[in-house]
C-alpha positions as CSV (number, residue, x, y, z in Angstrom):
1,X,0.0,0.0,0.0
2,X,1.2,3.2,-0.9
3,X,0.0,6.8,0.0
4,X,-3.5,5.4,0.4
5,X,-3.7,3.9,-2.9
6,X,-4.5,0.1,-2.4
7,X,-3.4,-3.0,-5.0
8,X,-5.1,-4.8,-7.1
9,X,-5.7,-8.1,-5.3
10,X,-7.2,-5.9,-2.7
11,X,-9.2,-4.5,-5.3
12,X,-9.9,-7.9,-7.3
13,X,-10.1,-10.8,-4.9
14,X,-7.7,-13.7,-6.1
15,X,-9.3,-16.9,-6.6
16,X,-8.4,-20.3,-5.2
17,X,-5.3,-21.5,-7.4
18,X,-5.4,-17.7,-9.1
19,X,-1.8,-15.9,-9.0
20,X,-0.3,-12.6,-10.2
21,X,1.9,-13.4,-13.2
22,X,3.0,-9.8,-14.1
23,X,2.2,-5.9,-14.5
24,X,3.2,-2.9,-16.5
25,X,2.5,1.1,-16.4
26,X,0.4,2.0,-19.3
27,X,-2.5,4.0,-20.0
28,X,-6.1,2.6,-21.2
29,X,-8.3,3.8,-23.7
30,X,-11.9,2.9,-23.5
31,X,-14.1,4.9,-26.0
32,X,-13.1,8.9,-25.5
33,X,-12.2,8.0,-22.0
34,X,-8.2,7.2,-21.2
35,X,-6.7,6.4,-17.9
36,X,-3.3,5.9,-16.8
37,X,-2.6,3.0,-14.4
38,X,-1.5,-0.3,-13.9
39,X,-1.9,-3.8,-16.2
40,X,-2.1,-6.8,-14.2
41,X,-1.9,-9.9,-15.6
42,X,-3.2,-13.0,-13.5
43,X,-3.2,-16.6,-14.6
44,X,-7.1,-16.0,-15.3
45,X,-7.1,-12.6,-16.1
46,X,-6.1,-9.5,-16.7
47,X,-7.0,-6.3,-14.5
48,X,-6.7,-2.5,-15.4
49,X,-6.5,-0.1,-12.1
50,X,-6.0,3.8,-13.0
51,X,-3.4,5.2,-10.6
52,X,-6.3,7.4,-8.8
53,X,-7.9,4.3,-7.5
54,X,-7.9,5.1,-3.4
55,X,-9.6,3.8,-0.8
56,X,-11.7,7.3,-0.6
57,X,-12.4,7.6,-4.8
58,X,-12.8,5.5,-8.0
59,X,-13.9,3.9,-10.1
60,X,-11.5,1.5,-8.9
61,X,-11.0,-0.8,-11.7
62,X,-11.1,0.3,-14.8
63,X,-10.9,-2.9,-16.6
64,X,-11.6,-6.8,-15.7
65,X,-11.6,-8.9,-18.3
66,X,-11.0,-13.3,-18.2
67,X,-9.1,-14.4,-20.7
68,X,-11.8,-16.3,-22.1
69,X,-13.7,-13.3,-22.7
70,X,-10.9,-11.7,-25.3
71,X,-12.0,-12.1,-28.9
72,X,-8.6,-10.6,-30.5
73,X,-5.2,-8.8,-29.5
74,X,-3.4,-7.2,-32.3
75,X,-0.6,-5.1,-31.3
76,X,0.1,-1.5,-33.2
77,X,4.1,-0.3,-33.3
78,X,4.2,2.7,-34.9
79,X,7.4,5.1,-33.8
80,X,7.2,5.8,-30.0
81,X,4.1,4.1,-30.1
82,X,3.6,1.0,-28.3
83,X,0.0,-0.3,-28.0
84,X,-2.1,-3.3,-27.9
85,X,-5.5,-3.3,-29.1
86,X,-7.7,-5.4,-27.6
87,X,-11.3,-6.8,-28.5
88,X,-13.9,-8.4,-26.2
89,X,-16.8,-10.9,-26.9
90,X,-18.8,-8.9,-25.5
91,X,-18.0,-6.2,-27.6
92,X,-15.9,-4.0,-25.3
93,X,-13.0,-2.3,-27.7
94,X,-9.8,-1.1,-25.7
95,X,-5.8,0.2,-26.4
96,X,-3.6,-0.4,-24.5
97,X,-0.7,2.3,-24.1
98,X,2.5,1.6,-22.9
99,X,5.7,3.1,-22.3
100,X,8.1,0.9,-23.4
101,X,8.3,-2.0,-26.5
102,X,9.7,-4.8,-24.1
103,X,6.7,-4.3,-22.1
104,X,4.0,-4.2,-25.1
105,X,5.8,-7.8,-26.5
106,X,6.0,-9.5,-23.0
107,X,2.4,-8.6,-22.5
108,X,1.1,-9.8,-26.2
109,X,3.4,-13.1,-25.6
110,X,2.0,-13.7,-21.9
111,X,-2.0,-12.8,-22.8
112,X,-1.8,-14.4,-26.5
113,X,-0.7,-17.8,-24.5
114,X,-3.6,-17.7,-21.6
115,X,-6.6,-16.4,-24.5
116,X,-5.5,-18.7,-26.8
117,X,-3.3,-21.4,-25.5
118,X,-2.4,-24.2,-27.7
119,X,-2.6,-27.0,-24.7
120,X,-6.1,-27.4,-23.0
121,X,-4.4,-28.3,-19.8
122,X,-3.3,-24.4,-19.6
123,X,-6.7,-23.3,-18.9
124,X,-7.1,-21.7,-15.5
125,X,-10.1,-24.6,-14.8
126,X,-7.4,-26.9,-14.1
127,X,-5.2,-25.2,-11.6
128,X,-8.6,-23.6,-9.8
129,X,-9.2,-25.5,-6.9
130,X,-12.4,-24.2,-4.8
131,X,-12.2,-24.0,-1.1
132,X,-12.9,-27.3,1.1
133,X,-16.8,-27.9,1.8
134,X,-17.2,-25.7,-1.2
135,X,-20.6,-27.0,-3.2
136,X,-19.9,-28.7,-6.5
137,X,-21.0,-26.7,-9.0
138,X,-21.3,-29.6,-11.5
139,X,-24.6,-30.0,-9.7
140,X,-25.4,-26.3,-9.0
141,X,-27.7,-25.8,-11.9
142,X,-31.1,-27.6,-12.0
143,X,-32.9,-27.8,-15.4
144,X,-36.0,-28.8,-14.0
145,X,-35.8,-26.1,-10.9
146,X,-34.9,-22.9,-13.6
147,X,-37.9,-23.7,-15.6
148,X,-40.3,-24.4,-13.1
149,X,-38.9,-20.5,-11.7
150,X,-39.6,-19.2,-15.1
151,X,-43.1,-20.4,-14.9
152,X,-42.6,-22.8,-17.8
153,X,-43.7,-25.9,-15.7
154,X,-46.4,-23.7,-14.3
155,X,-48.6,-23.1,-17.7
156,X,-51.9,-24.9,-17.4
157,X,-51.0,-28.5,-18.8
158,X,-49.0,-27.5,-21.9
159,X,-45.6,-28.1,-20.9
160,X,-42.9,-31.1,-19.9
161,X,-39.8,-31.9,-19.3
162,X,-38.9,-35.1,-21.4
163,X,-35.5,-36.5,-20.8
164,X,-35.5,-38.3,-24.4
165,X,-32.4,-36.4,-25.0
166,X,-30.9,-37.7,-21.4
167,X,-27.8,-39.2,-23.5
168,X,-28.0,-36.9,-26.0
169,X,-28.7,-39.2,-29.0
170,X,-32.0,-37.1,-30.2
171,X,-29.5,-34.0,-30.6
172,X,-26.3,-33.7,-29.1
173,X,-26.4,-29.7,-29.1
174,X,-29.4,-29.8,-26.6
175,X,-29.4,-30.3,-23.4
176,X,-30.2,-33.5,-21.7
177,X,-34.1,-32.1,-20.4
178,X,-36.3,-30.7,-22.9
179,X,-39.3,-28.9,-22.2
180,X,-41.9,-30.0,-24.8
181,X,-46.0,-30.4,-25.5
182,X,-47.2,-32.7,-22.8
183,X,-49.7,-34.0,-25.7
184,X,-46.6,-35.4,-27.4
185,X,-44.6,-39.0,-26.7
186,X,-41.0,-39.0,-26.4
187,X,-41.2,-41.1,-29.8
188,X,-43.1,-38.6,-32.1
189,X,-40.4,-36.0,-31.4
190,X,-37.9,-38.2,-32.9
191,X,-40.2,-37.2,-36.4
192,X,-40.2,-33.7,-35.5
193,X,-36.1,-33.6,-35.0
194,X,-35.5,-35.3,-38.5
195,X,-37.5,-32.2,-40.0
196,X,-34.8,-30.1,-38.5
197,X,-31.2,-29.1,-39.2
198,X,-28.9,-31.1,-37.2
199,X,-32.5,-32.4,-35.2
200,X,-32.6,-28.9,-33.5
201,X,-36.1,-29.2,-32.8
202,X,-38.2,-26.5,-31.5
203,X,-37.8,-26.3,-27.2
204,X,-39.4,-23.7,-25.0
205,X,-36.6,-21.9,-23.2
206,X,-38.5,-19.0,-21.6
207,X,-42.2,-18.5,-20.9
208,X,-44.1,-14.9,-20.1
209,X,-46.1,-14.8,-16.9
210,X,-48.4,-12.4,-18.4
211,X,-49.9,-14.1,-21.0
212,X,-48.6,-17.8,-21.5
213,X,-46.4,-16.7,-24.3
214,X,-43.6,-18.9,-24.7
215,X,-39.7,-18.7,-26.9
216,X,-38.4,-21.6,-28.4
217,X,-35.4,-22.0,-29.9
218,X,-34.9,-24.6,-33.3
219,X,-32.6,-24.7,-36.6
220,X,-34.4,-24.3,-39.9
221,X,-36.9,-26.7,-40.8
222,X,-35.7,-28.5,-44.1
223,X,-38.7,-27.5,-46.3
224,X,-36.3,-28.2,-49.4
225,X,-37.5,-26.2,-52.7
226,X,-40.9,-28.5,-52.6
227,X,-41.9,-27.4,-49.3
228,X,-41.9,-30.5,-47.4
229,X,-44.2,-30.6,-43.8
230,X,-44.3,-32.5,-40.7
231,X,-46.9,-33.1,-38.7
232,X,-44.9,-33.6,-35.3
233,X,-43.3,-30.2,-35.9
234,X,-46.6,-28.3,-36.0
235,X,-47.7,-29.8,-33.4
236,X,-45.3,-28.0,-31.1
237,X,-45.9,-25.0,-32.7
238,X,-49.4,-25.1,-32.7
239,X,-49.1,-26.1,-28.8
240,X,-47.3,-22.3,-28.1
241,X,-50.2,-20.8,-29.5
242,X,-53.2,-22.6,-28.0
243,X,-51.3,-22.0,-24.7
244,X,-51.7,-18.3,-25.3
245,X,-55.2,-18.8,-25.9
246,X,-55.9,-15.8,-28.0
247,X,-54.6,-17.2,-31.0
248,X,-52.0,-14.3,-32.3
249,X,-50.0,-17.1,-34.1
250,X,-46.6,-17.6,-34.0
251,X,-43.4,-15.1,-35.3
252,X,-40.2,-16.4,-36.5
253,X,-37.1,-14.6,-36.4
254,X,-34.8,-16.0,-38.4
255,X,-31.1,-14.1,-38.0
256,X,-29.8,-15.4,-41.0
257,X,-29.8,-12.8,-44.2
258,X,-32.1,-13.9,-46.6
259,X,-29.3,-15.1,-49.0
260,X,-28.4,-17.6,-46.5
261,X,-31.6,-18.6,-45.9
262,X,-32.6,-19.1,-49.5
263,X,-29.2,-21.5,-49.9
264,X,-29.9,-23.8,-46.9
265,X,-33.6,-23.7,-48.2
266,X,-32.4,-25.2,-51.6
267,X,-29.6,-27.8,-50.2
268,X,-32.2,-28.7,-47.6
C-alpha cells in the first residue's frame, strides 16, 4: 500500500489457485475516456486499475476482463508508439498504451498464450481449486428447478420436461431435459427432429407470466425447394399458440440474411 492507494488483489479478490503473473505502467483507452494506471496480468485474467484508485475515490478498476472473454489482440508499433488493441466478446473495444516495446511484446506473448493457449491443460479450470466444503458446482444448476422458476412448468398442462435427449442421441447440441407439448410421446419427437437441421427441434426456453407466451429456440426446418411438412413439428408450434389462448399465431425470427436462408432452403 502506498499513499493510500490500495493493490489490485485488494481490489480484485484472487481466486483459489489464481496468481499474479505480471504488471506494466500504461495508459487505457476505452471509448473517449483514457486512464493511466497499472496492467495486471493473473493466470485468469487481466485487471486495469487507474493510478487514482484510493480507498476514498474511484472507479477503482477500470478494466476486468477473463481471458476467455478476449476475442482478439493485435498489437500496433508505430514510432514511439507501443500499443495493444484489444477486442472483447462482448463487444468491449480497448488500447492499451505503454511506455516501453519490451513491455508491449511480453504482455502480447504472456496474454496471447492464456486467450489462446495451444494445450487445454493451460486453462485456468485446471489449476482452480475451490475451497474445502465448497458445493460442486457440476450440480449447481437444475434444469428442472430454472424452468419451473420461469413459470414454464407452471402453464396450465401445456408443458414437460422429457428426458429423451438424457444421452443426447435425439440431438447432441441440446441439453439433456427438454421442455416439450405434454400431448406429445417422447417417440413422435424423434419425427419432429429429423424435419430439422442437425434435429434442433423447437424447445421452449422461456415463458411470459403475463400471458402464456412462450420462446423456443430450433434450426431451420428442411422444407427443401418442394416445401416438405411435418406433422410432429406443427404440433409443437401449434401447442405455443393454444397456450396463449388468444390465437395471435406464431413469429419467427430468423437471423440469417435472406441469401443464407434461401441457400440452406435449396440444399435442404
Amino acid at each position: 500500500k502506498d499513499s493510500g492507494r490500495i493493490s489490485m488483489t485488494e481490489l480484485v479478490p484472487l481466486h483459489a489457485g489464481e496468481f499474479l503473473l505480471s504488471s506494466y505502467p500504461c495508459c487505457a483507452h476505452v471509448g473517449k475516456n483514457f486512464s493511466t494506471g497499472s496492467l495486471h496480468l493473473t493466470n485468469y485474467k487481466l485487471c486495469f486499475v487507474a493510478e487514482n484508485s484510493t480507498t476514498q475515490t474511484g472507479p477503482a478498476v477500470c478494466l476486468l476482463a477473463p481471458y476467455c472473454v478476449i476475442l482478439s489482440l493485435d498489437t500496433e508499433i508505430k514510432g514511439d508508439v507501443f500499443a495493444s488493441n484489444l477486442e472483447c466478446k462482448d463487444f468491449r473495444v480497448v488500447r492499451l498504451d505503454f511506455e516501453k516495446r519490451t513491455d508491449l511484446e511480453s504482455f502480447q506473448a504472456q496474454a496471447s498464450s492464456s486467450a489462446f493457449p495451444k494445450d487445454p491443460s493451460n486453462l485456468f479450470a485446471y489449476t482452480y481449486r475451490p475451497p474445502p466444503g465448497r458445493e460442486n458446482g457440476w450440480y449447481k444448476y437444475d434444469a428442472t428447478r430454472e424452468y419451473e422458476r420461469l413459470g414454464i412448468l407452471g402453464a396450465p398442462g401445456h408443458w414437460r420436461v422429457s428426458l429423451v435427449n438424457a444421452e443426447q442421441k435425439l440431438c447432441n447440441s441440446y441439453p439433456a431435459e427438454l421442455v416439450v407439448p405434454t400431448s406429445m410421446k417422447d417417440d413422435e419427437l424423434e419425427f419432429a427432429a429429423q424435419f430439422r437441421k442437425r434435429r434442433r427441434l423447437p424447445v421452449v426456453c422461456w415463458r411470459n407470466k403475463l400471458n402464456n407466451g412462450v420462446l423456443l429456440r430450433a434450426a431451420q426446418p428442411l422444407v427443401g425447394v418442394l416445401g416438405r411438412r411435418n406433422k410432429e413439428d406443427e404440433q409443437i408450434l401449434r401447442t405455443a399458440v393454444d397456450a396463449m389462448g388468444d390465437g395471435r399465431g406464431v413469429y419467427v425470427f430468423d437471423c440469417r440474411s435472406s441469401n443464407s436462408a434461401l441457400i440452406q432452403k435449396v440444399l435442404s
